[in-house]
Structures are given as C-alpha cells and as structure tokens.
Residue, then its C-alpha position, 0 to 999 in steps of 0.5 A: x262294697x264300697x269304703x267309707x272314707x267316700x272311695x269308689x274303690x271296692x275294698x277287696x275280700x279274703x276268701x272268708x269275707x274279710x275285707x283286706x287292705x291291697x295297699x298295706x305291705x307287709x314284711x314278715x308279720x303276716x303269721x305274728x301271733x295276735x297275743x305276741x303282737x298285742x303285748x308289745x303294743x300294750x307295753x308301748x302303750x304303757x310307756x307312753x301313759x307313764x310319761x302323762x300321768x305318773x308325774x302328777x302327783x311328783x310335781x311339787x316333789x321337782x318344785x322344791x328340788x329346783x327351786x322354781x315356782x309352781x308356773x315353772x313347773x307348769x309350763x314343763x308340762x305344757x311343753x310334754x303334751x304340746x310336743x306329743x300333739x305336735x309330733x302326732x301330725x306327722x309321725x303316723x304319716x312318717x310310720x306309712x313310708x318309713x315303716x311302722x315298726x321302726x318309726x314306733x322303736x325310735x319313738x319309743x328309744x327317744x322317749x328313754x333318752x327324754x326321761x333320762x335327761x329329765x332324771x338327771x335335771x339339775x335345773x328347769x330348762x333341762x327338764x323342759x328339754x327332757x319333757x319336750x323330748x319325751x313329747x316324740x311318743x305323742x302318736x304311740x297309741x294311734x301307731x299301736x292301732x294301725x299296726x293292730x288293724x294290719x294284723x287283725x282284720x275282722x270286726x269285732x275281734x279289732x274292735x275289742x283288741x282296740x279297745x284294750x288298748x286305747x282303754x289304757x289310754x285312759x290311766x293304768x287303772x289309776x296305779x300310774x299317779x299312785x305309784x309316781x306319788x310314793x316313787x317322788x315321796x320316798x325316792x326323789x322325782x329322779x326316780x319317776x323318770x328312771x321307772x318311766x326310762x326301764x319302760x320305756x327302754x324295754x318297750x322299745x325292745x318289745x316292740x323292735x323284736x315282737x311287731x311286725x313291719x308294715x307300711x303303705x305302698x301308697x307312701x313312698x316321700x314325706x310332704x316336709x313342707x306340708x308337716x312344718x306349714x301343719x306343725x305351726x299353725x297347729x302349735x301356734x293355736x295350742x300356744x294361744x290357747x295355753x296363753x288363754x287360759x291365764x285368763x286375766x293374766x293372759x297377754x291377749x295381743x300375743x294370742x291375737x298374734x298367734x291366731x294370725x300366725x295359725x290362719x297363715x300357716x293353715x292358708x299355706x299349708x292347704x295351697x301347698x297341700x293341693x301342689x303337692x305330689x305326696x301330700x301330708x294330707x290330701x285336700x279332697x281327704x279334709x273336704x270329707x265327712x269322714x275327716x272332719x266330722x270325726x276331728x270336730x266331733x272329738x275337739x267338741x266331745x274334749x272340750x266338754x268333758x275333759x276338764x269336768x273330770x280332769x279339773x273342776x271335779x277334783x277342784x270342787x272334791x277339795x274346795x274347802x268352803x263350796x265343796x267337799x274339803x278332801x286332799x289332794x290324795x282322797x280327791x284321786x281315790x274318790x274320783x280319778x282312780x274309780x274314773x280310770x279303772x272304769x275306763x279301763x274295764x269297759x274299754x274292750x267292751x265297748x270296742x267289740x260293741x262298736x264293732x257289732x252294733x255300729x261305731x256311730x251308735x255306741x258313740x252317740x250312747x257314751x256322749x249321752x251317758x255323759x252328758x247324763x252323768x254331768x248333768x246328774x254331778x248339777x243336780x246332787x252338787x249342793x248334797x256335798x256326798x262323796x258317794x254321789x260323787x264317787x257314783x258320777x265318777x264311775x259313770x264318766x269313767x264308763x261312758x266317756x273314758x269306756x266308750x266315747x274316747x274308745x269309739x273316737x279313737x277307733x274312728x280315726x283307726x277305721x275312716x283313714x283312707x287306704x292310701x293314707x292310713x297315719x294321716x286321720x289318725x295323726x289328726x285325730x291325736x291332735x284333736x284330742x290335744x287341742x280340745x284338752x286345751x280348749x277345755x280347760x281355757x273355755x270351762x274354768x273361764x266360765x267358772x272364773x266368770x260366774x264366780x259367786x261372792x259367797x265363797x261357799x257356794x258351788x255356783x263357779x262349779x255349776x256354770x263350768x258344767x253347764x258349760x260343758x253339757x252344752x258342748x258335748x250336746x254339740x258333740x252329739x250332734x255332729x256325730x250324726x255326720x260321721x259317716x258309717x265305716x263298713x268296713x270295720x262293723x260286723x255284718x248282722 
C-alpha cells in the first residue's frame, strides 16, 4: 500500500494490519495509556484555547485600566494571533528533531511566563510583549495531534480522539468567553491572565510527566535559514493583510511594500530551500496535491466562513438599526455559545466519520453544509428572528467548527510525509491563520463597500455573505484535488 503523500515507499503493517510509521522513534511511550495520554494533550489544549478566546469579553476591562484606546488594545491582539502563526511554521518541524514532548512543555512553560507578564502590565507595551510571548502556543493542537497518531494507529479510533481534541479548538463550549467576562467584571483583567498562567502551568506539567517523547529519525538539524526566510514572507503577508483591513485607513504604499517583501522572501526562501540538506520543507513536498491543495483549500474554507461567524453575524445580531439590536452579551448567547457548543459536541463524530467514510467526503458534506447554512442566514435576514438565527448558529457550529475545521485539521495530521511529519501540519496552522485575516480584510471590505444609505437596511450584511458563499464554493472545488489518505481511512 503505497502512501498518500505521493511516496512509492510502502507503509509497513503490524501484525493486525495497522499501518506504522518506520520513521518515528519513539522513547518510553510505546505502553502509554491512550486515557493518560489524551488528558494531558487536552489540558495543552485548553491552555492554548484560554489565551485566544478568554480575553475577548475583558477587552474593555484592560482599555480602561491602561488608559489606551480600543485600536491599542486591538493591535495586542494582532500581535497574539500573528505570533501563534508564526511560531506554528516551525515549532512542529522543531518537535520532530528536538522531540515532541519537550518541544510542547516549553511552549507550554513560555506560554505561562507570556500570561504573567501580561498579568502584571502596567502599561500597553508590556501586554504586547506578554501577548507576543504567549503567541509560542500557536502550533499546540497540530503538536497535540502528532503525538496522538504516534500512539493511536488505527483509523477510526485516531480519527475521533482527533476530533475530541481539535473540537476544542473550536471554543470550550463557549465557557472560556463567559468566564473571562466575570473574571474581568469582578476581579480586573489581571485575573484573566492568572487563571490563563495555572493552566497553562499545569499543562505544562501534565504534559511534561504524562506524554510520551517521540521524534522523527529522519530529522536530525533544523533548517534556521529556510524558518527566518519562511517567518518573513509569511509575517509580512499577515501584517499586510492586517494593515488591509483598515480599509480606507489603511496606509496601502505600506502594504505594497510588504507584499514585495513576501514575494522576496518566499523567492529565497524556495532556492534555499532546494540547496539545503535538511530542508524546513522540502520543495518536491510543496509541488504535491497533498500540500498545497490541503493549504489552499483551508485559506479559502477561512476566509469564507470565519468572519461570517466571527464578525458580520454578531454585528448584524447588534446593529440596532439593520438588525436585531442585542448586547454584547445576548449576542454571544444566541450565536457563539450555540456555535462553539455545536462544534464541540459533533467534533469526535466527525473525526470517526472521516476515518470511516473518507476525510475528502465528510469535508466536502461540512462545506456544503456551510455554504447551505449561510445562504439560508440570506434568505431569512430581512425576518430579524432570533430563532432563526440561533438555528443558523447551531448549524455553522455543526458542519463547519464539527466537521470542516475537524476534517482540515486532521488532513494536515494524516498527508504529512514520513519524514517530515510537523512540516504540513505547521503549514496548515498558518493557513488557518492567514485565511482568519483574509476573511475579515475581504468580507467587511465588501460590506463597507455595499453599505446601503438607508441605514436599516441588511444590505452591507447580505454582499458580506454573499461573498463568502462564493469562497467557500472555491473551497469546494478545490477539495476534490486533495488527495485520499489511505493510510488513515478504515477499510470498508
């Protein structure tokens, strides 16, 4: 049986038929009790989902502490996320020579040190240092998953332990927000980060004591030139964009520039790339349908789906004049709370259903589910009913955050190389990044764009949708070019 990934290299079998990796070694991990193992990769996980999402709702809590100014704050949490894609290029790749374990405890322990500075910040550029030092997480989940396929080899029991743990991913069932609104009301946002510091610190713990090491014998260097030429080109595209999504504040010679910076650096970063001897990322691997049909169809799946749910949704829920004229607070009942708590009960599922049934299949059914959805949210947006939208909130959080983001994230765990297994993963962690900002820069443009002049009509709302329909159908399409994993489906 030949792997996915385009090797003519047969996948070796244990005597029940599972295929096993001959490039992983592996320390004393081998008899690791799945249970044991899962519960300190979730605990990473949940450290890392508290340093995205729990600070939302304490945002205007840190504003008014440090006296700045809503962009100010904003630009702390640019920082968080641009960090997290950028260290998700490499420290995966990091994990296969260093060894998986270690590398995931000192992200884990920087992290903590990250919340403490941000705790004790008397001022907005030590909680933007704090933020960009808590942006080392960034690569925990695909790391958390690497170890996971390590351990658990068979199909449909990895795909819906994958599951479980990318479903968080996707928010704690919305507590993470809920509980970072009535640390910041009650005790400062200092506490946010204190509560964020213990997870993470005893993450770090869990992890350091519970998880087996593991790396790739095939990795024996890092490619240092190959990760600083990749880090610029990737951070100078994810700045411009960014800067692109001022609109018409945005200072476009700047972006020009930085776009020639990321073409540069990419140039260099491919011809060092084919001269190298242990490359970060090995040209032939790029030229594959397995790495750049996965990475394009994640970017154009985020770009079309995210900042429906993430920003013109829970805009329109309280736009006083074109829609439904909530709060802050009944906006994320009726639409993120429902949205994560789908995602993170169908999660599992759909991992095992991939497995079983194929991961190209159950990721085109969640796409067009979502596609389904949105273009439902259209159709109803003039009835202004809060139950139709809590219904199109439940369904986004089923087939996208359940099944699409699962599936994505699994396809970079499964199509990864023998020899370079952190490599498509890392790469898909920042596709996951840079299409979170393409969303937000392309959607709201068309929504500023089509802003109508009657200000009670959804119209601005309606083109935003539209627009991301058309992208996820993109997404759709390119699907059908990702490649079948074989290794990592059942057989039926």
């Amino acid at each position: 049986m030949t792997t996915s990934t385009g090797s003519d290299v047969s996948t070796p079998q244990d005597p029940t038929g599972t295929p096993q990796d001959p490039t992983e070694i592996k320390g004393g991990g081998s008899g690791v009790r799945v249970g044991v193992l899962l519960t300190a990769l979730l605990a990473a996980c949940f450290a890392f989902q508290l340093n995205a999402s729990m600070l939302s709702p304490a945002l205007k809590s840190i504003e008014d502490t440090l006296g700045a100014s809503s962009a100010e704050i904003g630009l702390t949490q640019t920082a968080f996320f641009t960090s997290a894609a950028l260290f998700s290029l490499f420290l995966p790749r990091l994990g296969d020579v260093l060894g998986r374990r270690k590398v995931l405890a000192g992200m884990l322990a920087l992290m903590t040190v990250g919340c403490v500075v941000a705790a004790l910040a008397t001022s907005v550029p030590m909680l933007f240092a704090g933020r960009v030092i808590q942006g080392v997480s960034g690569p925990v989940v695909p790391l958390c998953l690497i170890m996971l396929r390590v351990e658990v080899r068979e199909p449909k029991r990895y795909g819906t332990l994958l599951g479980v743990i990318t479903a968080v991913n996707g928010g704690i069932a919305g507590v993470d927000s809920l509980a970072g609104g009535y640390l910041a009301d009650n005790h400062g946002f200092p506490s946010v980060f204190w509560a964020m510091a213990i997870v993470a610190a005893l993450a770090a713990v869990l992890v350091a004591t519970l998880t087996p090491e593991s790396r790739a014998a095939a990795a024996t260097r890092m490619d240092w030139p190959g990760v600083a030429l990749l880090v610029v080109s990737v951070g100078s595209l994810l700045i411009a964009l960014n800067e692109a999504g001022k609109l018409a504040a945005a200072n476009w010679p700047l972006i020009a520039g930085l776009v020639i910076v990321t073409a540069v650096a990419f140039a260099l970063f491919w011809r060092t790339e084919n001269r190298s001897g242990h490359p970060l990322v090995a040209t032939r691997h790029l030229k594959q349908r397995a790495t750049w049909a996965t990475l394009l169809t994640t970017v154009l799946t985020m770009t079309g789906v995210f900042a429906v749910m993430n920003g013109l949704i829970p805009a329109f829920a309280q736009d006083a004049q074109a829609g439904l004229g909530m709060t802050a607070e009944q906006s994320a009942w009726w639409t993120l709370t429902p949205y994560a708590l789908a995602g993170l009960a169908m999660g599992p599922v759909a991992g095992r259903l991939a497995a079983t049934f194929g991961y190209g299949r159950i990721l085109r059914l969640g796409l067009i589910g979502s596609v389904a959805t949105v273009v439902l949210m259209l159709v109803t947006i003039d009835d202004h009913s809060r139950v139709l939208l809590l219904a199109a909130s439940l369904l986004v959080g089923v087939t996208y955050a359940g099944v699409a983001n699962i599936v994505l994230n699994g396809l970079g765990i499964v199509l990864s190389p023998n020899e370079n297994p952190g490599f498509l993963p890392g790469l898909n962690a920042g596709a996951f990044n840079l299409g979170a900002g393409l969303s937000f820069a392309v959607l709201f443009a068309v929504k500023t764009a089509a802003l109508p002049a009657d200000p009670s009509s959804p119209s601005g709302y309606v083109a935003g949708m539209i627009a991301g329909v058309v992208i996820m159908a993109a997404a759709i399409a390119t699907s059908f070019l990702i490649p079948k994993p074989v290794t990592a489906e059942a057989r039926r």
